[in-house]
N, C-alpha and C positions, 0 to 999 in steps of 0.2 A: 562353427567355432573352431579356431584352429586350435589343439593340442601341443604341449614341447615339442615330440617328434618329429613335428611336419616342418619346425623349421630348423633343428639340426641337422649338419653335414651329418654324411655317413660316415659307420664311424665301425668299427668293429666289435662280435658280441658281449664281448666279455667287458667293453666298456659301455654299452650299450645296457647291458645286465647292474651293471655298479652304480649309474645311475639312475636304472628305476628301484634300485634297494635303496637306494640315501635317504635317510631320514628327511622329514619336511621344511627342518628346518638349518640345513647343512646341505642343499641342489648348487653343487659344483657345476658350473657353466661347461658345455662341450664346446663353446666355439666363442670368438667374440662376436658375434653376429651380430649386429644392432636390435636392442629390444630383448636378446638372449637372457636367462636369471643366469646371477652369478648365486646368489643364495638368498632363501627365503625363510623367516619366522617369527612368532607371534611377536607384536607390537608391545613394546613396556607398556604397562597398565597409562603410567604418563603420559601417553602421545598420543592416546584416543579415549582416556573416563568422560573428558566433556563433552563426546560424542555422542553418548550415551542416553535414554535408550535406543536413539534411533540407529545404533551402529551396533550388530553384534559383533564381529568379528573385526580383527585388523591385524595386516601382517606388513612386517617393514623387508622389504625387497632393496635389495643389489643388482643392477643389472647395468649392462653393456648400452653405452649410449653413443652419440656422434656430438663431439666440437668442433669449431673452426678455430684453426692457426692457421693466420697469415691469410685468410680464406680458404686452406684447404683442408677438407676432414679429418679426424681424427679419429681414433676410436677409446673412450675412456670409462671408467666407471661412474654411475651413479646411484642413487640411492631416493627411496620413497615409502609410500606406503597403502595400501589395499584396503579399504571401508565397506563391508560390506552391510546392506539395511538390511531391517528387521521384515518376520516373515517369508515364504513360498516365494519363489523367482517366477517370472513368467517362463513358459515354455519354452523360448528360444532365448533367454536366462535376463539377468539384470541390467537394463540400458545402463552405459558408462558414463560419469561426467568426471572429466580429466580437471582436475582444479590445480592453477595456474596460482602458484602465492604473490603476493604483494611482498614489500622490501620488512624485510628482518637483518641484512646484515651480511656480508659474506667472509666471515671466518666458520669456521669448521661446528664451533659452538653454535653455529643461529640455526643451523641445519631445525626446518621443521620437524623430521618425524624423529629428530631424538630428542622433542621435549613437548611442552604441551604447545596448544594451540591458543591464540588469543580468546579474550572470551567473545569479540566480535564478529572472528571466522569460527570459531566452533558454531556458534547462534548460526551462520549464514551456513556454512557447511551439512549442518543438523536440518535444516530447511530443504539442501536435496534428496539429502537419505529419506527426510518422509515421503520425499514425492516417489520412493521408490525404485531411486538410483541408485546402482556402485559409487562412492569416491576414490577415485584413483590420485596421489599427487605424488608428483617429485619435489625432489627437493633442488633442481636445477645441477650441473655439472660445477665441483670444486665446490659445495656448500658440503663439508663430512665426507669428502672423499679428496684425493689428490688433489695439488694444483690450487691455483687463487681462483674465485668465482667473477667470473667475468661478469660482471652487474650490467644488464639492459643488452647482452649479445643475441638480439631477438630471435637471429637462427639454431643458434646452439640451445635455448628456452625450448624454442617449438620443438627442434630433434629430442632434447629430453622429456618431451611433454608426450610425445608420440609412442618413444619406446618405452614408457611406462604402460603406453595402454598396452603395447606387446605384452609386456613384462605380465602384466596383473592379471592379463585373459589367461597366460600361460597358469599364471600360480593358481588361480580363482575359478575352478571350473565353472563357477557358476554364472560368470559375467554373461552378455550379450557381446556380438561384434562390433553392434552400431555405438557409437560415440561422440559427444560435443564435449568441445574445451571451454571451461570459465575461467576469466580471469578477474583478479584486483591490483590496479595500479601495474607495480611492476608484470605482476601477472595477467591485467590485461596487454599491454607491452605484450607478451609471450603467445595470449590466448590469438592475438591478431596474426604474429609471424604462424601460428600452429594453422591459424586457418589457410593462409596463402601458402604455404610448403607442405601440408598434410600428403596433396593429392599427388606429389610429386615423392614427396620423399615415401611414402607407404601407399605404393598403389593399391596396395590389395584391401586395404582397411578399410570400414565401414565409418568412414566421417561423416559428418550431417554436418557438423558448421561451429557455432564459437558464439560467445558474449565475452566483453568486454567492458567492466567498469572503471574507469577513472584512467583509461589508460592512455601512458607519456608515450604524446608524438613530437614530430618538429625539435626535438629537446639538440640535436645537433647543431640546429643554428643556434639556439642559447648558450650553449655551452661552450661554443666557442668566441662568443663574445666576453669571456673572462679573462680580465687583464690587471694589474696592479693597481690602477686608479680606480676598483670599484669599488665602493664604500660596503659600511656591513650594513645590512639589511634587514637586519636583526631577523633575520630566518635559518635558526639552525639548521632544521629541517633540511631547507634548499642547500646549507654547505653541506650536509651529510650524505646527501642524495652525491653533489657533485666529486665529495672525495671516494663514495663509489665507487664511481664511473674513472676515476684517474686510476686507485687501485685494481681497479679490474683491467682495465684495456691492455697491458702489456698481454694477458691473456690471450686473450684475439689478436692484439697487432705486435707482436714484440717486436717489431720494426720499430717502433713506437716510443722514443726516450723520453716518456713522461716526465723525470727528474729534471730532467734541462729545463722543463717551464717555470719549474716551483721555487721557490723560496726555502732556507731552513726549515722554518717553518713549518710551509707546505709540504714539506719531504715526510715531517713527523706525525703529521696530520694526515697523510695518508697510508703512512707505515702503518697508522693506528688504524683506520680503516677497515685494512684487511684480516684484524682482530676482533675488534668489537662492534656488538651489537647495535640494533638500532636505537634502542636505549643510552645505550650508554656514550654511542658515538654521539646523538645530540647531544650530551651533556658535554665530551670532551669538544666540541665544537662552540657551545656557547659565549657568546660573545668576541669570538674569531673571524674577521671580517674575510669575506670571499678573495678580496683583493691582495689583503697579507699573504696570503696562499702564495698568491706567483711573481717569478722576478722577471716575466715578458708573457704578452697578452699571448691567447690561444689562436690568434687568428689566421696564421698562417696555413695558405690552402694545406702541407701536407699532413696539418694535426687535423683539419677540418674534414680531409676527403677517409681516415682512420675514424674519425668517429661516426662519420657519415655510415658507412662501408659495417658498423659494428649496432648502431640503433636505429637507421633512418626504417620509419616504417611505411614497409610497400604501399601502393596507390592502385596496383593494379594486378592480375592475376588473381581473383578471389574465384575460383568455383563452386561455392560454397557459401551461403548464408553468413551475415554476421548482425549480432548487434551491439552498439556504443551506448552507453548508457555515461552521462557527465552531468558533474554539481554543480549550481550554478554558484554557488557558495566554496567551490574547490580552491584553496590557494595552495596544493600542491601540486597538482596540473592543472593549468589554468586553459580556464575553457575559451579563450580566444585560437590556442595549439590547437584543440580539437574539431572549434570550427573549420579552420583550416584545413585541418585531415580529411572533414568532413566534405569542405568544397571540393579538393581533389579527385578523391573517391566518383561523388557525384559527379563530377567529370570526365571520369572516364567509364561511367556505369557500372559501377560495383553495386553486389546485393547485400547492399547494406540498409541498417535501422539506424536512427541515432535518435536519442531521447534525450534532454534536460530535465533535471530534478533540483527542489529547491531543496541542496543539501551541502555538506563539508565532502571532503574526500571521501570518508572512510565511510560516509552515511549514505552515499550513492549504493553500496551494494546494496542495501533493505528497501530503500527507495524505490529500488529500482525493480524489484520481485516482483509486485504485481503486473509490469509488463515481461520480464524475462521467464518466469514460470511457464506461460502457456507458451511463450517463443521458444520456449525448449521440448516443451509436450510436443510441439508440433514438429520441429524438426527429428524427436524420436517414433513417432508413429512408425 
């Protein structure tokens, strides 16, 4: 198990000394290193009671993460938080599951670890802690720190998802090295880019592989079929998801003049966006036709090959186990996108699962536990 010092620059002793005296909960970062803690301590009572009794411990970490601008990295803050189960660790300490959140919203306020948890991922969350696992999650880059949160940047996801496992082995002695990422929705989205970039972006990590429930593929060629003439659909949901994706992409592509597409409208509908929650954005959405949004269709190849470039999820390079778990009953990824994922993959012989469940979105993760529990046992042996 690595320790802080092994992956700090050298440094000299007198700052070497100040911060092994720093209190626990005030670990001033020595470098930005990717994965480095910027500061570590206890979790508001708020942001893990529903976790309870299977979590004793939770600590809400700061750490040094990597995004993409324009495609090329960056180095930025982010933020999360550490679950530790109940009970003795095993000898060579707590197998990790890196949990990958589903959409909340990208203003500063949706940030998961600075508030509670739903009561449907607490339940699903609660279910790895018994099996024995650490919870590790970020809260993604710009969700409570800097910046707009770039929604569905699947590489910037996985970098954040990675350097939290740094982060939380560092602050957590008690964690294990080996590791699997879970996702929901957006967080499957992220659990998938984590699986295909792990082994490159963190060679030295002990990854086993990934699940993936409900998670949005193919969504670039949807989304750029949004033009004026589309009628409303009466799916907030779908305008919520896609004002998103409009608010966030200057993030990743500032190349990007989102504004030119939209309408009045559409300008204010995505200003809001980047404030409010998932809650609340479907309510300011309601009854706001997708098409009102914009005053010229999305289709031109340079918005297309931007958003391609920011969610399109890879087909190939997987060294590493994954499994897909989809509702057959999902109307906010719809499982025709996932077959399709699913055909390509098999295509080019990825080691992938993919399972159907007769469920809605959000009911795939439960569904889906009795095959994903022992596919996780198995990949942490």
């Amino acid at each position: 198990m690595r320790g802080i010092l092994v992956r700090l620059p050298a440094i000299g002793c007198a700052l070497l000394l100040a911060v092994l005296a720093a209190p626990a909960d005030a670990v001033a970062a020595a470098s930005d290193t990717p994965g480095t803690v910027i500061s570590a301590k206890p979790l508001a009572e708020s942001g893990w009671s529903k976790l309870k009794p299977e979590a004793t411990a939770a600590q809400h970490v700061t750490y040094w993460s990597t995004q993409r601008v324009a495609g090329r990295p960056t180095t930025v803050a982010v933020t999360g938080a550490v679950f530790r189960p109940a009970g003795t660790p095993p000898p060579d300490g707590w197998p990790v599951v890196a949990w990958a959140h589903g959409t909340v919203g990208i203003g500063d306020g949706c940030a998961p670890s600075a508030g509670e948890r739903s009561d449907r991922d607490a339940a699903y969350l609660k279910h790895w802690l018994a099996q024995g696992y650490a919870v590790v999650a970020t809260d993604y880059a710009g969700l409570g720190t800097a910046g707009v949160h770039a929604y569905l940047d699947g590489a910037t996801a996985a970098y954040n998802t990675v350097d939290m496992v740094r982060a939380a082995q560092d602050v957590e002695p008690s964690l294990a090295d080996k590791w699997v990422v879970i996702g929901q929705s957006q967080g499957g989205h992220a659990a998938l880019f984590t699986t295909n970039l792990a082994a490159e972006y963190a060679p030295e990590s002990d990854f086993r592989g990934g699940v993936a429930t409900g998670p949005p593929s193919n969504l670039e060629s949807v989304v750029s079929l949004a033009n004026p003439l589309l009628p409303d659909l009466q799916q907030p949901g779908l305008t919520t998801f896609l004002a998103y994706i409009l608010a966030g992409l200057p993030t990743a592509r500032p190349d990007i003049d989102v504004n030119s597409y939209l309408t009045e409208l559409g300008r204010a509908v995505v200003a809001d966006a980047a404030e409010l929650c998932y809650p609340e954005m479907v309510e300011r959405v309601r009854g706001v036709s997708i098409g009102s949004l914009f005053g010229k269709p999305l289709t031109d190849p340079q918005f297309h090959s931007a958003i391609s470039s920011v969610m399109k999820v890879p087909v190939r390079g997987y060294d590493q186990p994954f499994f897909i778990g989809q509702g057959t009953f999902d109307t906010v990824v719809w499982a025709p996108l996932t077959a399709k994922l699913a055909a390509e993959l098999t295509l080019n012989w990825q080691p992938f699962t993919v399972k159907t469940y007769p469920a809605d979105h959000g009911g795939t993760m439960a569904a889906s536990l009795p095959d994903t529990t022992p596919y996780v046992a198995k990949l942490l042996r």
